[in-house]
C-alpha positions as CSV (number, residue, x, y, z in Angstrom):
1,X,-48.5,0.2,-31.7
2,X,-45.9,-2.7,-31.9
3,X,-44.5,-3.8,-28.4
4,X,-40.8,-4.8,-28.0
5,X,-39.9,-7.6,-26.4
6,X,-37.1,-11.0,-26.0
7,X,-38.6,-13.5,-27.9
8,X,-38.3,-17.3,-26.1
9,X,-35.1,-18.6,-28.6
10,X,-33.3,-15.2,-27.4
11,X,-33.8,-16.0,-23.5
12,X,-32.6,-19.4,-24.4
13,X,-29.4,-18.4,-26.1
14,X,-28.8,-15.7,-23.3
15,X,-29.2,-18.5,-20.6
16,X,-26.9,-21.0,-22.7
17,X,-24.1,-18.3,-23.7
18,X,-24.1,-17.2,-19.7
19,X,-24.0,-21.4,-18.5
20,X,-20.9,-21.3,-21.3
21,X,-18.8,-18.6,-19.3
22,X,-19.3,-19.8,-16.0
23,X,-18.2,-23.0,-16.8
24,X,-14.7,-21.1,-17.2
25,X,-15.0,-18.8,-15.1
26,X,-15.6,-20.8,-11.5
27,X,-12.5,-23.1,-11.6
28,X,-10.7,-20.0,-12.4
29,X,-12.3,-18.2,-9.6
30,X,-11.6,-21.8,-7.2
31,X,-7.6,-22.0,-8.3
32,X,-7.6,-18.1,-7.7
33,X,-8.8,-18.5,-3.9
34,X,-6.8,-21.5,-3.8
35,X,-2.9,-19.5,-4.9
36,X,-4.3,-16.8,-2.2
37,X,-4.7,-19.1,0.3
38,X,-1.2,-20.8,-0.3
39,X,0.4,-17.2,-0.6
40,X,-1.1,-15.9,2.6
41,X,0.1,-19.7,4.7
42,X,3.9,-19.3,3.0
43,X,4.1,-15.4,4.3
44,X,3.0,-16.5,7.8
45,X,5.1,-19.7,8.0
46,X,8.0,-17.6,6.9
47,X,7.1,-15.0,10.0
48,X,7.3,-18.2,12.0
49,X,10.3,-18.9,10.9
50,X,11.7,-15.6,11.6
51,X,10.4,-15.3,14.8
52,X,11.6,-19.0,16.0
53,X,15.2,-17.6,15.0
54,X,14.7,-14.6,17.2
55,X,13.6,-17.0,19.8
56,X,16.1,-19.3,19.4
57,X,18.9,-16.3,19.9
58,X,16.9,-14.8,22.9
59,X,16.8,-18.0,25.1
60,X,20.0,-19.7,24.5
61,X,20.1,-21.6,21.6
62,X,16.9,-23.7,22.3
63,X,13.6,-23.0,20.0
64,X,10.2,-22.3,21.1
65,X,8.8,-25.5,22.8
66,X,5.5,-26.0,21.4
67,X,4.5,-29.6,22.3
68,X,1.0,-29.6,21.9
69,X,0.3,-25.6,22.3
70,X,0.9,-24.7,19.2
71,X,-2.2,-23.5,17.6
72,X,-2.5,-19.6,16.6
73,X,-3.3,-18.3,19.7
74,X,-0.3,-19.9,21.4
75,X,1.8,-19.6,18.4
76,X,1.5,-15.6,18.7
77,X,1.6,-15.2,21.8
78,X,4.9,-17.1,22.5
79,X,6.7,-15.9,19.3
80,X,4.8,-12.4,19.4
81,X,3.1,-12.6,16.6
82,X,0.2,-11.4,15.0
83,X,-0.6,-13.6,12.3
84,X,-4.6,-14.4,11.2
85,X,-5.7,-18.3,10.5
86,X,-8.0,-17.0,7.5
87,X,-9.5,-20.7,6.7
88,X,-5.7,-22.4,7.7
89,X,-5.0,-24.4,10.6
90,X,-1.9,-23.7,11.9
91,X,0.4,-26.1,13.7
92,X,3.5,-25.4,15.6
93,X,5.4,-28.8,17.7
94,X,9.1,-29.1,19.1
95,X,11.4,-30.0,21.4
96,X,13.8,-27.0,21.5
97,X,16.5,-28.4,19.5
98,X,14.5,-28.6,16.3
99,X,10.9,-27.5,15.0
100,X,8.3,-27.6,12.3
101,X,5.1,-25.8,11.5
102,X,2.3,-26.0,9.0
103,X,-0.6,-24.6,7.6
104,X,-3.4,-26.8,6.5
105,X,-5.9,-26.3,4.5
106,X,-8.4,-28.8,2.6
107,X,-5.5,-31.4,0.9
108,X,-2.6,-28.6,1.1
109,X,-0.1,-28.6,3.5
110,X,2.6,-25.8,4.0
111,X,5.7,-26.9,5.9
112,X,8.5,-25.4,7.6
113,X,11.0,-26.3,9.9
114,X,14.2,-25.4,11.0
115,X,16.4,-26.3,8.4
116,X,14.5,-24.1,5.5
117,X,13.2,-20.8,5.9
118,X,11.1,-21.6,2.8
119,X,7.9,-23.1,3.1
120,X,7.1,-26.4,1.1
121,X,3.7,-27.5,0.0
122,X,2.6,-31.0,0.0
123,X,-0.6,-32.4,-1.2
124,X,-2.9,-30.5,-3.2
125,X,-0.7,-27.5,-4.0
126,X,-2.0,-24.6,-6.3
């Protein structure tokens, strides 16, 4: 009767060859998370945006005052939004005439303001 079985040098190769992909495969995996996370800040910033335009044509040319309220909560509930942190801190600040918010997360920061319904990123920017 002759038993099957891995022999020591297979294991070995099997361990090495498996070390070998996941050196690839995690900073792909990291820089994956990373472009979701940037995605999913730029749709809600650009929510914000539309909805500071709505506000700003609702209440007579002024835009959503959010000096030192404007965290998610208050962010959705003045603008009537819905929008999810999801591992971002939001950021809302303004004096009616003009106003900026961001999304931070780690080193990244999404901007937008006013004067561009596109969000820019600054810092560590996938």
């Amino acid at each position: 009767m002759q038993l099957k079985a891995f022999t020591i040098i297979e294991m070995i190769i099997v361990v090495t060859l498996l070390g070998i992909m996941a050196v690839f495969a995690i900073p792909n995996y990291t820089k994956s998370i990373d472009r979701a996370y940037r995605k999913d800040g730029t749709v809600n910033l650009t929510a914000i945006y539309a909805a500071e335009q709505i506000y700003y044509n609702n209440n007579n040319g002024s835009y959503w005052p959010a000096s030192g309220s404007g965290d998610v909560s208050a962010i959705n509930s003045n603008l009537g939004l819905g929008i999810l942190s999801n591992n971002l801190t939001y950021s809302c600040s303004g004096n009616g005439a003009t106003f900026s918010c961001t999304a931070i997360r780690g080193s990244m920061t999404l901007t937008v303001t006013q004067a561009s319904a596109t969000p820019t990123c600054s810092g560590s920017c996938p």
